[in-house]
C-alpha angles and dihedrals in degrees: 000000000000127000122275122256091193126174132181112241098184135317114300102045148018136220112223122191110203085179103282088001104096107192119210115200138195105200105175089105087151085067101035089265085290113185123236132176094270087051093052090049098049082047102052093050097046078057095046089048098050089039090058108062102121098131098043130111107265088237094054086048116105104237099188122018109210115201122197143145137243114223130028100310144061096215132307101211140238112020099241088210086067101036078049093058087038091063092058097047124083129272091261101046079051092059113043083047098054083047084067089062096040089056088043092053083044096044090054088044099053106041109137087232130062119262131215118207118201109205122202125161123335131009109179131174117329082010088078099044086060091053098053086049089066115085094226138027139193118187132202104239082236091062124128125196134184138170088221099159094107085058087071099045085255126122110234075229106142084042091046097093102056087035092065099042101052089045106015137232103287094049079040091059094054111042098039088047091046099035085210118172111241134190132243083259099057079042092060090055098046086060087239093120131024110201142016132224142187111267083245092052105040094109108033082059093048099048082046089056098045086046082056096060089040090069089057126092108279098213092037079060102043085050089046088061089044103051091040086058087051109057092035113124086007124137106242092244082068105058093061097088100033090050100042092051093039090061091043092056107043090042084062097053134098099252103051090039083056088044093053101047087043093063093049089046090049093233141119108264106256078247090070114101114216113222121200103274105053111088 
């Protein structure tokens, strides 16, 4: 792995570059990494600036965004400080401030590269809703997840759609209803994470996953994300034209034509990037 370029963007987090890895950290690690409103901006605009490449060198693209935590936990969610100061303001001031969650849970989404969540400790409230808009998760063993929004008096709504999809609607019932605290095991099972760690090797696994991805095409997998969001909630009679012309097009472009021939010549495509350690 190459060296970080790292820079601070505000209190709260941090943005790392490891060549096409893009790390994404949370570092409030005093208040359990608790989002506020200055936390969701900072971090709105670090997506939107790594989104929005277009007209950068590939090899200055991130190609996988990986998002973790310093400290024992994850994130524990809404500051209360803050939910505290939000029910005192006015309706409008609440919902302008609950649509900068909802483009921060889209913009995540909908980044044109794959994303790798770490889990430790806890992940509570719109900390899970985060998580189930990544396209992939590793847990600590040792992780500990809850919907426990309905304990405050609060709905888990701008989460909800990411919620649902990772677990669906009927898991979804019950533990936002409950607000029920549940393991990385029961997580596992949810689908809202793939895979556990131990807690040592949470995040060598993870950065070996993201390195994975990193050897991928990086358009086949933008166009990946945006085919599988697509077809999402569509009758099957539907798919047939959008994937059919999806293949076609993409078979026909430069990358895939330099990934196959790559494969029948038994090198690396020129699109791979080489880290420290391969010969």
């Amino acid at each position: 792995m190459s060296d970080p370029l790292s820079h601070a963007l505000q209190p709260g987090f941090r943005l790392e570059r490891h060549g096409p890895l893009a790390e994404l950290v949370l570092d409030r690690p005093a208040r359990h990494n608790a989002f506020d409103a200055d936390l969701m901006l900072g971090l709105l605009d670090c997506l939107d600036e790594l989104a929005h490449t277009h007209g950068q060198a590939l090899a200055d693209r991130p190609h996988a965004l990986l998002l973790r935590a310093e400290g024992k936990h994850f994130c524990a969610g809404a500051d209360l400080n803050w939910m505290r100061n939000l029910a005192h303001a006015d309706f409008e001031h609440n919902r302008e401030d609950a649509r900068v969650l909802a483009r921060l849970m889209q913009t995540l989404d909908e980044l044109p590269f794959p994303t790798v969540a770490l889990v430790q400790g806890a992940a509570y409230g719109g900390a899970l809703g985060i998580v189930c808009a990544c396209d992939i998760v590793l847990a600590s063993e040792n992780a500990r997840f809850c919907l426990s929004e309905v304990t405050l008096g609060l709905v888990p709504a701008v989460i909800s759609p990411y919620v649902v999809r990772a677990m669906g609607m009927r898991q979804a019932r019950r533990y936002m209803l409950s607000a029920e605290p549940f393991d990385a095991i029961t997580a596992c099972r949810l689908n809202v994470v793939h895979r556990l760690s131990q807690p040592d090797q949470l995040l060598a696994e993870g950065r070996a996953m993201a390195l994975r991805l990193c050897r991928n095409g990086p358009q086949a997998m933008k166009e990946t994300k945006r085919l599988l969001a697509a077809l999402e909630g569509r009758p099957g009679h539907q798919h047939e034209e959008q994937t059919v012309e999806t293949i076609a097009r993409v078979r026909v472009g430069l990358e895939a034509q330099e990934g196959i021939q790559a494969f029948f010549d038994k090198r690396p495509p020129t699109w791979r990037p080489r880290f420290k350690d391969e010969a």
